[in-house]
PDB file with SEQRES, HELIX, SHEET and CRYST1 records, atoms N, CA, C and O in Angstrom:
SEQRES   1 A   79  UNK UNK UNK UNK UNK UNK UNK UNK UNK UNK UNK UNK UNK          
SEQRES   2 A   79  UNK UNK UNK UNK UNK UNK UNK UNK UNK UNK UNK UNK UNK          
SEQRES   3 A   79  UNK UNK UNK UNK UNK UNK UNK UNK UNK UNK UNK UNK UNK          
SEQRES   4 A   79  UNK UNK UNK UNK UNK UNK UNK UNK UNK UNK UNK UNK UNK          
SEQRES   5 A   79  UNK UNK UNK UNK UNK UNK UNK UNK UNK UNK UNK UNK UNK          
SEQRES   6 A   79  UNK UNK UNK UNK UNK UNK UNK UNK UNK UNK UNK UNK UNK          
SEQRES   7 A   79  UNK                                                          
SHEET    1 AA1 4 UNK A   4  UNK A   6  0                                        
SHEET    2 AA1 4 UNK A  16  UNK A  19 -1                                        
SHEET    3 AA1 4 UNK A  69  UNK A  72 -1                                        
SHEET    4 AA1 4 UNK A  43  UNK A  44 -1                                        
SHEET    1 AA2 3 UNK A  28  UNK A  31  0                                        
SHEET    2 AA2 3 UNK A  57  UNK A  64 -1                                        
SHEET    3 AA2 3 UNK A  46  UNK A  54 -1                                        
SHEET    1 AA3 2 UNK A  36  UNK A  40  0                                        
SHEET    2 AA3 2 UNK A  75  UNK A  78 -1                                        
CRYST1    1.000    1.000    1.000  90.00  90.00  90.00 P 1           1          
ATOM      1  N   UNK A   1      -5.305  -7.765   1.653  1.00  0.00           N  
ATOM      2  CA  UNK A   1      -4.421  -7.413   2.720  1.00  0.00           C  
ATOM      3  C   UNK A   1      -3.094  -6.900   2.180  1.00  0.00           C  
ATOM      4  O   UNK A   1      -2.554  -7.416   1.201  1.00  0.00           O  
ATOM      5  N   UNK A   2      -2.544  -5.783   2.904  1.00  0.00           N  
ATOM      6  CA  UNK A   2      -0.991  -5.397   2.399  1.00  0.00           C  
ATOM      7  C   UNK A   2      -0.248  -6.076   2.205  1.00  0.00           C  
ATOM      8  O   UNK A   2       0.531  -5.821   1.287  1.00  0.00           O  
ATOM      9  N   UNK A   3      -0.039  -7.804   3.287  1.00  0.00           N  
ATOM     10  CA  UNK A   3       0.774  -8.447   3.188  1.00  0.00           C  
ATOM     11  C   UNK A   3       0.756  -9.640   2.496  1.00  0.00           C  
ATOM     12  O   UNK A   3       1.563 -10.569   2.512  1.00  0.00           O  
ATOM     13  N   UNK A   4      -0.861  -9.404   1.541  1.00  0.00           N  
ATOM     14  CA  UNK A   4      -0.308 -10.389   0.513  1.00  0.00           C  
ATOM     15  C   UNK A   4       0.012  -9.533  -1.070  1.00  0.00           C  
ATOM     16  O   UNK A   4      -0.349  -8.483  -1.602  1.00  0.00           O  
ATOM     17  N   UNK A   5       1.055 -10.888  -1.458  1.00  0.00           N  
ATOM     18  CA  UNK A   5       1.781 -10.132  -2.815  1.00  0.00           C  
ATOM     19  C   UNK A   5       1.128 -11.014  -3.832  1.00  0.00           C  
ATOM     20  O   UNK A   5       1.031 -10.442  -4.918  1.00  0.00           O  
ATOM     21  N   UNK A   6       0.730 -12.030  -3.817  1.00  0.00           N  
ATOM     22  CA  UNK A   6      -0.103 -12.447  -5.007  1.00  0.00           C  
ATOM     23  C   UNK A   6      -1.125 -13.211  -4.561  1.00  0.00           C  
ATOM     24  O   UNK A   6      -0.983 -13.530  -3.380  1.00  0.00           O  
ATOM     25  N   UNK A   7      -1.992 -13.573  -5.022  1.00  0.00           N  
ATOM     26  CA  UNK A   7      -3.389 -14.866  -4.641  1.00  0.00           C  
ATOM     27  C   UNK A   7      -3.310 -15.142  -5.973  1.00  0.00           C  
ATOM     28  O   UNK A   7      -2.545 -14.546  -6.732  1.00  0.00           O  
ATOM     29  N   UNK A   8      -4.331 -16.328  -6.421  1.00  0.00           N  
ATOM     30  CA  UNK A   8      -4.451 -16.810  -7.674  1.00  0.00           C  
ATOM     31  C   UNK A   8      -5.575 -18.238  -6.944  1.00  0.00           C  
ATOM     32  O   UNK A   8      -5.288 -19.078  -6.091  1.00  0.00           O  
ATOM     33  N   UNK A   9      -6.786 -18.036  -7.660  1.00  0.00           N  
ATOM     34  CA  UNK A   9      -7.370 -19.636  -7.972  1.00  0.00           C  
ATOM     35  C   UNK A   9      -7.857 -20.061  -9.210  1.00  0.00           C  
ATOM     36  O   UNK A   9      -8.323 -19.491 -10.196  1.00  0.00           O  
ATOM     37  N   UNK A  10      -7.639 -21.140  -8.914  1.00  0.00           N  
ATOM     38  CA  UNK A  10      -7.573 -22.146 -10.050  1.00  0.00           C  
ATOM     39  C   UNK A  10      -8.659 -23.338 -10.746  1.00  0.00           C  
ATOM     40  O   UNK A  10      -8.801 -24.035 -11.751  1.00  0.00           O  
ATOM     41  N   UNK A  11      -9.319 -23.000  -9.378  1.00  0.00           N  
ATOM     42  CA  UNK A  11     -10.570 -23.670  -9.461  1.00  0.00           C  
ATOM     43  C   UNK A  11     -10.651 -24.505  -9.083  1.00  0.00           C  
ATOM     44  O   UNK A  11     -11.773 -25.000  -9.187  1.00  0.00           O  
ATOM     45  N   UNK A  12      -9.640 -25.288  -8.397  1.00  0.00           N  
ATOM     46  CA  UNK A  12      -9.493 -26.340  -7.027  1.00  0.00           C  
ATOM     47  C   UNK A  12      -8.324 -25.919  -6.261  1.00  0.00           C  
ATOM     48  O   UNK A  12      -7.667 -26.844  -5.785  1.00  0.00           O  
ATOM     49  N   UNK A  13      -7.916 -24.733  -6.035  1.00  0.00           N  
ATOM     50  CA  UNK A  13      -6.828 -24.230  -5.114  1.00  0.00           C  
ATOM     51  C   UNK A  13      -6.453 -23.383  -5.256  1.00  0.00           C  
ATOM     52  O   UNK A  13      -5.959 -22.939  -6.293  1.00  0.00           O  
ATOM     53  N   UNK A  14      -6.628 -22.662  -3.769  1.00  0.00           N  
ATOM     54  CA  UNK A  14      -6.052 -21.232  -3.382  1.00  0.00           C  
ATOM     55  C   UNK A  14      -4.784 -20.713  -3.580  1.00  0.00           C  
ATOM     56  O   UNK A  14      -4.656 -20.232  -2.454  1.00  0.00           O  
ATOM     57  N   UNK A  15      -3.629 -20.408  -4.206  1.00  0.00           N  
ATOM     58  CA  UNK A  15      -2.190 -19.843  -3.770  1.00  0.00           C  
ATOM     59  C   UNK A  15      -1.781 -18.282  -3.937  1.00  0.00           C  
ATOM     60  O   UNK A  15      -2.094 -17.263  -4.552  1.00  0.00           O  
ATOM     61  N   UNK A  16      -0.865 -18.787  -2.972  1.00  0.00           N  
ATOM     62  CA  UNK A  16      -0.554 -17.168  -2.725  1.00  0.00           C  
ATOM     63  C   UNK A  16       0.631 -16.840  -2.277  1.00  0.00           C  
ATOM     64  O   UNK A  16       0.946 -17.882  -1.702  1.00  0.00           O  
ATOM     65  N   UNK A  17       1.539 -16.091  -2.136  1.00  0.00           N  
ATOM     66  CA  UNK A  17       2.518 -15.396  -1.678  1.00  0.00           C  
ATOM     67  C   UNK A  17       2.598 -14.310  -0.682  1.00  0.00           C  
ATOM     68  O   UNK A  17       2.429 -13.123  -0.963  1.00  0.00           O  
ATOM     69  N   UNK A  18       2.820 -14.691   0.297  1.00  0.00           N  
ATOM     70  CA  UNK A  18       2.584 -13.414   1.501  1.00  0.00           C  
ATOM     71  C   UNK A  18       4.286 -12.808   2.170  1.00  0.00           C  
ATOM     72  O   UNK A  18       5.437 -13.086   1.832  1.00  0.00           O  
ATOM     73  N   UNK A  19       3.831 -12.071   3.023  1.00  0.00           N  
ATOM     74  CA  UNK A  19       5.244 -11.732   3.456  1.00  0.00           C  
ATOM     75  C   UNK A  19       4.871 -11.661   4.993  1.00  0.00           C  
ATOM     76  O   UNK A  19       4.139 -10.817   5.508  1.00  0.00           O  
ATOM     77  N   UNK A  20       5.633 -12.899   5.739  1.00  0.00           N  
ATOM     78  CA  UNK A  20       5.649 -12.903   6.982  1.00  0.00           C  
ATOM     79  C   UNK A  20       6.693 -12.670   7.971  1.00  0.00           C  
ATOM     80  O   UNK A  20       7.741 -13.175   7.568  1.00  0.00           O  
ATOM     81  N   UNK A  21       6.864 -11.939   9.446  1.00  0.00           N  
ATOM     82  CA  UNK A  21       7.856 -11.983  10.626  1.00  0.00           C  
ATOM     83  C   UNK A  21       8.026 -13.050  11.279  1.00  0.00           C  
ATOM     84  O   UNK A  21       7.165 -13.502  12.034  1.00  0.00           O  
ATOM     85  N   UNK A  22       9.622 -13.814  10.992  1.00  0.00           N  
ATOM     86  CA  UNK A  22       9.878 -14.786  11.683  1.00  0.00           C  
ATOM     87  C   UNK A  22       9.604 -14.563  13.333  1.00  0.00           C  
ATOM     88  O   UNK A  22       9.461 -13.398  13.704  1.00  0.00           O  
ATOM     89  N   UNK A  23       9.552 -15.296  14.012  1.00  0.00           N  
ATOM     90  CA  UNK A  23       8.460 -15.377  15.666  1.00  0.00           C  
ATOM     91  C   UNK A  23       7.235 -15.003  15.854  1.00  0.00           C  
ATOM     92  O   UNK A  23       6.667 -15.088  16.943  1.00  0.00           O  
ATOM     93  N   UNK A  24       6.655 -14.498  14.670  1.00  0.00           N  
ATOM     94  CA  UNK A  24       5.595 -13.835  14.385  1.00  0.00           C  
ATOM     95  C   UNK A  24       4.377 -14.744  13.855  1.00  0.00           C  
ATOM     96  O   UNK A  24       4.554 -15.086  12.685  1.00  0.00           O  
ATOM     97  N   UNK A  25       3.516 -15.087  14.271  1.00  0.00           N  
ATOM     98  CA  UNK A  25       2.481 -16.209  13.537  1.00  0.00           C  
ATOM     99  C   UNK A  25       1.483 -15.537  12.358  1.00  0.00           C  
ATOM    100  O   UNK A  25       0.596 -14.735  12.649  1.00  0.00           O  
ATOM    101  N   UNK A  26       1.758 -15.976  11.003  1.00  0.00           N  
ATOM    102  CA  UNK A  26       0.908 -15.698  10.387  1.00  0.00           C  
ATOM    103  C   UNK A  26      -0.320 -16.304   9.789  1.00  0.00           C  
ATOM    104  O   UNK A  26      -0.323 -17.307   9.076  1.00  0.00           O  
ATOM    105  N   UNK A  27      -1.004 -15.845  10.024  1.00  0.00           N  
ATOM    106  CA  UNK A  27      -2.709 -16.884   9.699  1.00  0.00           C  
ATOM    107  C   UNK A  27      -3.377 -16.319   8.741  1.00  0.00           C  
ATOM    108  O   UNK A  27      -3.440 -15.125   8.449  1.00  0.00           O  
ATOM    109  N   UNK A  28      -3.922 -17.306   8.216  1.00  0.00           N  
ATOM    110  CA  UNK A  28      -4.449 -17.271   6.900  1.00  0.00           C  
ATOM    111  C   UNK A  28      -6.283 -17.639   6.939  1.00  0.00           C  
ATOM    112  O   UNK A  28      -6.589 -18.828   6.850  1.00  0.00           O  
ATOM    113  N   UNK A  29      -7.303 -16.698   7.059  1.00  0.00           N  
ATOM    114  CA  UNK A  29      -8.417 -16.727   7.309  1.00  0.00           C  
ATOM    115  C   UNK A  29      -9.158 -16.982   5.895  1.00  0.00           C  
ATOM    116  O   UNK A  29      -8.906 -16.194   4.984  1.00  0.00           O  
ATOM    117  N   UNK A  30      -9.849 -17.797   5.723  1.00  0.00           N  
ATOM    118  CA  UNK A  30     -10.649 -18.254   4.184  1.00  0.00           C  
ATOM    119  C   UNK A  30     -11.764 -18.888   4.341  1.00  0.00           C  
ATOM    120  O   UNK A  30     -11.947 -19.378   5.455  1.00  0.00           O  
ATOM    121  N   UNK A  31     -12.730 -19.051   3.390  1.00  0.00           N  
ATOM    122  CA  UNK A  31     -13.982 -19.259   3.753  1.00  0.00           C  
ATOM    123  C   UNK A  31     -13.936 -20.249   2.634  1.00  0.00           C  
ATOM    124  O   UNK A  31     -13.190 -19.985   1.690  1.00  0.00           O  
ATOM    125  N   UNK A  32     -14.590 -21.287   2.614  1.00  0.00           N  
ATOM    126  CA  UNK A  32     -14.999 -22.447   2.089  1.00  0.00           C  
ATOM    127  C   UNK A  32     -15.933 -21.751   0.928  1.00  0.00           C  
ATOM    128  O   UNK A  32     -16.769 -20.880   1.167  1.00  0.00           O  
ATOM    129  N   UNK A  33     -15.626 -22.317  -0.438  1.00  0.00           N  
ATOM    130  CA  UNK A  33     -16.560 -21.562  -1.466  1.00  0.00           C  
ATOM    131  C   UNK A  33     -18.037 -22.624  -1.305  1.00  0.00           C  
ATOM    132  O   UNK A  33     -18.122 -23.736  -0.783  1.00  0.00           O  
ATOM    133  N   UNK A  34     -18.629 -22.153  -1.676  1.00  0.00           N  
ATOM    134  CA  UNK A  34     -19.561 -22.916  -2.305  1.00  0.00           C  
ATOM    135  C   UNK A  34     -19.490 -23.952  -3.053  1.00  0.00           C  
ATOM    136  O   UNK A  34     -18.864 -23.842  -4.107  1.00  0.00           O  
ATOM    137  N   UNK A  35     -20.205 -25.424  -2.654  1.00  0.00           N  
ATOM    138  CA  UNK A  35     -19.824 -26.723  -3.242  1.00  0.00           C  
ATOM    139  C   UNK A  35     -18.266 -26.772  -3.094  1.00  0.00           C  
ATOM    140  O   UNK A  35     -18.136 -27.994  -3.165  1.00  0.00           O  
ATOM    141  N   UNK A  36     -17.583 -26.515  -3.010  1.00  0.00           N  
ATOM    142  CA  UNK A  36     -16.126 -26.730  -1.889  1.00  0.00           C  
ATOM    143  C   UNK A  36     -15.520 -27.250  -0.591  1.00  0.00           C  
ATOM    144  O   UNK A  36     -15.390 -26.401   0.291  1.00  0.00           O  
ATOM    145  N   UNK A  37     -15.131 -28.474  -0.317  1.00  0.00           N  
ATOM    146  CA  UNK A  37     -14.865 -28.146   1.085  1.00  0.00           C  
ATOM    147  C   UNK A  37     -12.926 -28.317   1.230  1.00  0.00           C  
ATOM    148  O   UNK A  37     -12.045 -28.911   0.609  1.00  0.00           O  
ATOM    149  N   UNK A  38     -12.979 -27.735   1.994  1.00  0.00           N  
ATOM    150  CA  UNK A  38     -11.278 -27.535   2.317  1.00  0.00           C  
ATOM    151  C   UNK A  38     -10.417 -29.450   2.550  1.00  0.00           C  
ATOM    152  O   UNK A  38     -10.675 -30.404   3.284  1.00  0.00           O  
ATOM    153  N   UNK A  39      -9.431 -29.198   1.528  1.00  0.00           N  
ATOM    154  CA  UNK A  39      -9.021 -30.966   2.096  1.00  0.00           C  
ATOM    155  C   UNK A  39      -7.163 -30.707   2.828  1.00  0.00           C  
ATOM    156  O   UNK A  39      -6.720 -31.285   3.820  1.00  0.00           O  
ATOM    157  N   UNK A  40      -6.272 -29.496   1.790  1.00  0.00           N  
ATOM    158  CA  UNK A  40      -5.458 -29.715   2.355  1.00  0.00           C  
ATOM    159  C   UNK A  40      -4.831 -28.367   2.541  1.00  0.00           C  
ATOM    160  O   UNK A  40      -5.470 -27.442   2.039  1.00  0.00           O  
ATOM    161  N   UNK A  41      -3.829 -28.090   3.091  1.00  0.00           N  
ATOM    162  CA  UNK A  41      -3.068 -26.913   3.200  1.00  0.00           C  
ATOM    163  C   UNK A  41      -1.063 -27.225   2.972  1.00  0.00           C  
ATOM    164  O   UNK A  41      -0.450 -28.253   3.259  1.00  0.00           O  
ATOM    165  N   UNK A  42      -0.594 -26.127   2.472  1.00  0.00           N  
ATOM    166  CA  UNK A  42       0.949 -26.636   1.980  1.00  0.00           C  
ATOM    167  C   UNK A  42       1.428 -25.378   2.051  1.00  0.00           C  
ATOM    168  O   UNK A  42       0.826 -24.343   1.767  1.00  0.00           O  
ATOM    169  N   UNK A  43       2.942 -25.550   2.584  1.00  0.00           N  
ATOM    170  CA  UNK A  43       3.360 -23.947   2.658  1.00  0.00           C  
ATOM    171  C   UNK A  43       4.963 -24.143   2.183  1.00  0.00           C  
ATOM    172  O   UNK A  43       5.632 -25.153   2.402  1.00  0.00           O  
ATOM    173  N   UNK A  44       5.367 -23.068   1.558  1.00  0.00           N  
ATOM    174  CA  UNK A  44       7.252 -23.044   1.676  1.00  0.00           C  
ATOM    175  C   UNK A  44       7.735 -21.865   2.152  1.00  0.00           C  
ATOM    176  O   UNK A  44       7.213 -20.821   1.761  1.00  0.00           O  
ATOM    177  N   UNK A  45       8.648 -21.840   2.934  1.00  0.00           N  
ATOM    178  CA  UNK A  45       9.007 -20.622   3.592  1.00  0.00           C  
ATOM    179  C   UNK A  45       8.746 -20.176   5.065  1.00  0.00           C  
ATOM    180  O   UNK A  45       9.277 -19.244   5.669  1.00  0.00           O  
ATOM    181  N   UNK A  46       7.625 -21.227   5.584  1.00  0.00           N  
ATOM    182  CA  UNK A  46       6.787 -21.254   7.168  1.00  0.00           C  
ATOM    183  C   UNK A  46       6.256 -22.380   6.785  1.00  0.00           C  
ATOM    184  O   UNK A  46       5.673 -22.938   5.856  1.00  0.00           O  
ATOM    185  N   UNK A  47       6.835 -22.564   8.261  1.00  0.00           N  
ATOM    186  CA  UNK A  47       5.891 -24.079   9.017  1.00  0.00           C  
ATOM    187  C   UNK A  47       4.729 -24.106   9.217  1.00  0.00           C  
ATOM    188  O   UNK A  47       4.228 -23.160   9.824  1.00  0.00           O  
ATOM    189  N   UNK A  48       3.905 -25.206   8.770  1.00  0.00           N  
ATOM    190  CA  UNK A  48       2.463 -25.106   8.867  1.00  0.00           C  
ATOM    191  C   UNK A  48       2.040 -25.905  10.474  1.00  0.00           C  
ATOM    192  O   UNK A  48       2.080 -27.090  10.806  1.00  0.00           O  
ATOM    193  N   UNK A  49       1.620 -24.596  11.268  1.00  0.00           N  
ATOM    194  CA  UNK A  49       1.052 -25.202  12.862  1.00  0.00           C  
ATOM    195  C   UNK A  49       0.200 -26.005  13.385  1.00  0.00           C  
ATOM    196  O   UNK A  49       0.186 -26.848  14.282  1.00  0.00           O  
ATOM    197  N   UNK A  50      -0.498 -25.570  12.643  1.00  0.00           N  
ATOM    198  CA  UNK A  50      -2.275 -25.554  12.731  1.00  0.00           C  
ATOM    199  C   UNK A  50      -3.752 -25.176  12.081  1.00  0.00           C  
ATOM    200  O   UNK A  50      -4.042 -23.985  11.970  1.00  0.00           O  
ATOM    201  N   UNK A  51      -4.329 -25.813  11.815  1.00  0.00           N  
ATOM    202  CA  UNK A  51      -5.327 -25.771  11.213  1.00  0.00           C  
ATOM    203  C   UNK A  51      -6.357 -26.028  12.041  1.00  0.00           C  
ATOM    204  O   UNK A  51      -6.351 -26.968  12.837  1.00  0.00           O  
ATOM    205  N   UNK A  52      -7.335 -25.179  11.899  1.00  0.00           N  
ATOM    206  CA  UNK A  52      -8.875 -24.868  12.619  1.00  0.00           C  
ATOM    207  C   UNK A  52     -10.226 -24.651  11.565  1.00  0.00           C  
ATOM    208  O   UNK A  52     -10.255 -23.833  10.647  1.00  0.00           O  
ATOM    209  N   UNK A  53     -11.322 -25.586  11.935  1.00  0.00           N  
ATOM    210  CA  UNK A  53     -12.075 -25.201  10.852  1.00  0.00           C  
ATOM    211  C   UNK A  53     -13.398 -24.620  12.009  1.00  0.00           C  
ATOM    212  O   UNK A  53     -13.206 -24.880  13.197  1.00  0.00           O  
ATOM    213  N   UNK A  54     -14.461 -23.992  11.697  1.00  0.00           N  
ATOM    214  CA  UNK A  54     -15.143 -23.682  12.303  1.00  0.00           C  
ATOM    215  C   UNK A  54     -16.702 -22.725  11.419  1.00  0.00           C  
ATOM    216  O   UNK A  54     -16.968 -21.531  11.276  1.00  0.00           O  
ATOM    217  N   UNK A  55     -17.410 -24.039  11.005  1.00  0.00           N  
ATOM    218  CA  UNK A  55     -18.662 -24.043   9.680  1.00  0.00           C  
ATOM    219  C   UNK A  55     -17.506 -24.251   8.741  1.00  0.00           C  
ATOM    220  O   UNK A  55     -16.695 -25.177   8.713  1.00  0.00           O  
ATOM    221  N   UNK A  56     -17.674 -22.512   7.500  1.00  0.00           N  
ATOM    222  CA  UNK A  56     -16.827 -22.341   6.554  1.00  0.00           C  
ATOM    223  C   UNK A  56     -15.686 -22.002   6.500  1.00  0.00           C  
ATOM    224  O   UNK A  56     -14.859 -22.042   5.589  1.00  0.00           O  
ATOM    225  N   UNK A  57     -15.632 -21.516   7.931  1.00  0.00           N  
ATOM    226  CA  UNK A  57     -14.252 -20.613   8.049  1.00  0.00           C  
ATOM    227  C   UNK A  57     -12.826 -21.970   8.158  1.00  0.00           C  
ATOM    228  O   UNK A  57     -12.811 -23.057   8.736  1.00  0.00           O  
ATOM    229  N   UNK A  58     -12.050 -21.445   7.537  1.00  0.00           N  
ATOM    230  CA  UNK A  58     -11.112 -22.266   8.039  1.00  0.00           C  
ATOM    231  C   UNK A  58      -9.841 -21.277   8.437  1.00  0.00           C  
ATOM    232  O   UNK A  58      -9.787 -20.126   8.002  1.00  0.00           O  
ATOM    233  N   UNK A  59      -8.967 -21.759   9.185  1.00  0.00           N  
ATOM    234  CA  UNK A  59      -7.687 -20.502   9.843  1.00  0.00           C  
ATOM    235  C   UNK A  59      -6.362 -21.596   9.826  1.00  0.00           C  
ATOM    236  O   UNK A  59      -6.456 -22.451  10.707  1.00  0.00           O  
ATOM    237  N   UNK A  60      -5.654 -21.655   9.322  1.00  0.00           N  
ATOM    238  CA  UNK A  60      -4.300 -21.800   8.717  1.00  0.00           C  
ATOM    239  C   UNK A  60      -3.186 -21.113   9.323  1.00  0.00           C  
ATOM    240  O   UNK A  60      -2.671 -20.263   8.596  1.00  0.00           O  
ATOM    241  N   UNK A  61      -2.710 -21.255  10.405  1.00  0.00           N  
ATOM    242  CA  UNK A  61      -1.686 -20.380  11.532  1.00  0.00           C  
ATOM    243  C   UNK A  61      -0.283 -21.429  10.519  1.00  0.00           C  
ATOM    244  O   UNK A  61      -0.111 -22.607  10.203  1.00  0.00           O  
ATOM    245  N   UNK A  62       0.460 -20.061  10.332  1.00  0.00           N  
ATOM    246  CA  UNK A  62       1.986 -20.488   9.294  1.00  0.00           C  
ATOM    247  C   UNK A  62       3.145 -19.799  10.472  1.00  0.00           C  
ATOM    248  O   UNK A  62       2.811 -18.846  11.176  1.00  0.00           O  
ATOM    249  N   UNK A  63       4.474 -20.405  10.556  1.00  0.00           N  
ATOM    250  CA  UNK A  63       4.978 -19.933  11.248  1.00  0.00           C  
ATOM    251  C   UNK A  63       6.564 -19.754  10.475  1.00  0.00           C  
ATOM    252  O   UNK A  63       7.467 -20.580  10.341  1.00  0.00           O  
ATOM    253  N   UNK A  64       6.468 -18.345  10.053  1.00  0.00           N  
ATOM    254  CA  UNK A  64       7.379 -17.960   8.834  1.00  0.00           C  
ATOM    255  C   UNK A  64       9.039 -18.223   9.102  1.00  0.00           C  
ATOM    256  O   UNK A  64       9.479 -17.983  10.226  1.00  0.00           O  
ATOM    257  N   UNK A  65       9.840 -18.664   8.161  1.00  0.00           N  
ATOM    258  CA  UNK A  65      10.676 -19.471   8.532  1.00  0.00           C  
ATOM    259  C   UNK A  65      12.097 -17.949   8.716  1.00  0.00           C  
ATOM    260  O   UNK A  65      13.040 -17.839   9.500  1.00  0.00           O  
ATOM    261  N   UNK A  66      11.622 -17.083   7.644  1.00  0.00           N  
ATOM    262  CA  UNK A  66      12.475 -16.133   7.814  1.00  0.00           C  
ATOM    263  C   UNK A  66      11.974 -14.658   7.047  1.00  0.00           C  
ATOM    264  O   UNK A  66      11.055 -14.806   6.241  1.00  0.00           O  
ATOM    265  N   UNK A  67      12.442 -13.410   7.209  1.00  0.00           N  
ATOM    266  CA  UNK A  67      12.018 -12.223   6.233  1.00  0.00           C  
ATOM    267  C   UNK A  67      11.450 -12.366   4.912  1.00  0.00           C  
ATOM    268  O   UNK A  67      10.706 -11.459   4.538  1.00  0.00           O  
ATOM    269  N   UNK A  68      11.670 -13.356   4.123  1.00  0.00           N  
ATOM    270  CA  UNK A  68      11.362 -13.443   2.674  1.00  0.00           C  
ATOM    271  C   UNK A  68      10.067 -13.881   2.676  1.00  0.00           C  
ATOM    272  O   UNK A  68       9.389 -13.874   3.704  1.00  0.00           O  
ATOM    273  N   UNK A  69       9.708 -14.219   1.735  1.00  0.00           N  
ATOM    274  CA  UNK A  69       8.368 -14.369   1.199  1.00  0.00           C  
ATOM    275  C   UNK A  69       7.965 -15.875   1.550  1.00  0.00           C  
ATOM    276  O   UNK A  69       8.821 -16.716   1.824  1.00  0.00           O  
ATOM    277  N   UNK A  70       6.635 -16.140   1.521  1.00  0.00           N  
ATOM    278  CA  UNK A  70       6.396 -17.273   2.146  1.00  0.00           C  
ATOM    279  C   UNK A  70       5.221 -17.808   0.684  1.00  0.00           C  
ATOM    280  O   UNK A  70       4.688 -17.084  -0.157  1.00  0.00           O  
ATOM    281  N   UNK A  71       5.165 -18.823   0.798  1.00  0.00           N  
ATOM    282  CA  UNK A  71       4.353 -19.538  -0.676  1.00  0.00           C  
ATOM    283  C   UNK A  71       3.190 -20.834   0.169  1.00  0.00           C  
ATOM    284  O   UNK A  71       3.496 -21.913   0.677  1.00  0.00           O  
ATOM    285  N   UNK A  72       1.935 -20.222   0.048  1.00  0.00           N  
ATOM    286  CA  UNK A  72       0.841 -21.472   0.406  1.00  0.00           C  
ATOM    287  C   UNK A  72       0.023 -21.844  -0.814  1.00  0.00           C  
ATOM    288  O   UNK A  72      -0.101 -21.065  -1.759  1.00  0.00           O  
ATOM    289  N   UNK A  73      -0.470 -22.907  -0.784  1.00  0.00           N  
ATOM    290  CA  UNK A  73      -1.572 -23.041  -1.161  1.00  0.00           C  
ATOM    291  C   UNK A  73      -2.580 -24.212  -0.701  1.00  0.00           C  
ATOM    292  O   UNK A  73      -2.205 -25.293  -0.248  1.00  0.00           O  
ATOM    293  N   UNK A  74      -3.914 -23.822  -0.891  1.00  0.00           N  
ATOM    294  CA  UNK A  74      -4.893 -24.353   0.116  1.00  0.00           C  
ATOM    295  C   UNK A  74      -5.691 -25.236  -1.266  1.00  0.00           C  
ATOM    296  O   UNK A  74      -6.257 -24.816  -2.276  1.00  0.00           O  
ATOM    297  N   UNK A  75      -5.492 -26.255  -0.887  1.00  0.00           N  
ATOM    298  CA  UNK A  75      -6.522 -27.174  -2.185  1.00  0.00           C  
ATOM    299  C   UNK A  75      -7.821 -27.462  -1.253  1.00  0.00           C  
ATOM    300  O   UNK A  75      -7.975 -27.421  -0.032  1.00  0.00           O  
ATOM    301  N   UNK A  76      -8.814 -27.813  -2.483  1.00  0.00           N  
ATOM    302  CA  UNK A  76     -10.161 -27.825  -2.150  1.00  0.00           C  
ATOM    303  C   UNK A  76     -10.915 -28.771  -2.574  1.00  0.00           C  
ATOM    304  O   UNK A  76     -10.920 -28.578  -3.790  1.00  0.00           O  
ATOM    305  N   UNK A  77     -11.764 -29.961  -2.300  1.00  0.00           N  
ATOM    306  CA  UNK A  77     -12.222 -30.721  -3.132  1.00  0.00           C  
ATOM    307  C   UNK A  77     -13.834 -30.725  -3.082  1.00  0.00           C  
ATOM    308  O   UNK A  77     -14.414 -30.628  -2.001  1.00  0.00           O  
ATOM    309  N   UNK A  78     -14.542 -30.844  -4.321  1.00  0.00           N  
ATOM    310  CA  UNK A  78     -16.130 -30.379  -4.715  1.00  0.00           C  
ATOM    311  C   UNK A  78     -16.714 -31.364  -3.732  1.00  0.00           C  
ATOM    312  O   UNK A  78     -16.092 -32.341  -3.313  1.00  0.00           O  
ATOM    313  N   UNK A  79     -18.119 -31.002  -3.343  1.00  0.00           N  
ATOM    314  CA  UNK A  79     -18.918 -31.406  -3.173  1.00  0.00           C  
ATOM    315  C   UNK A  79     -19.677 -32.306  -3.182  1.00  0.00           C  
ATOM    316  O   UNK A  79     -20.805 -32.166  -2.708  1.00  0.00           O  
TER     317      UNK A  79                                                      
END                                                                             
C-alpha cells in the first residue's frame, strides 16, 4: 500500500510504519500466517479502537493521533 513506509517480520511480529489522517480511521487488514495465531496488537502515534477477527483475517482499526507517522506492531504466537 502507498501508505505504508516500512513493514518488517521477525518471525513472531508484524511492524510497520504507516502514515495516517487524524479523524480519519486507519485499518490494518492481515491474515494469520500459517501455524500462527494473532495474540496482540500495539500502536504509537494512533489509538488502538478495535480489533475484529473473522477465520484468518484479522482488522486492526487505529485512530491516528496526528499528520506524522504512526508505528504498529502485531505479535503472533505459534501453534
Amino acid at each position: 500500500g502507498v501508505d505504508l513506509d516500512d513493514v518488517r517480520w521477525d518471525g513472531a511480529a508484524l511492524s510497520g510504519r504507516s502514515r495516517g489522517v487524524p479523524g480519519d480511521p486507519y485499518i490494518l487488514y492481515l491474515t494469520e500466517p500459517d501455524g500462527y495465531a494473532f495474540d496482540k496488537a500495539e500502536a504509537e502515534g494512533a489509538k488502538l479502537e478495535k480489533i475484529e477477527r473473522e477465520g484468518k483475517t484479522v482488522r486492526i482499526n487505529l485512530a491516528p493521533a496526528s499528520n506524522g507517522p504512526l508505528s504498529w506492531t502485531v505479535r503472533f504466537s505459534t501453534r
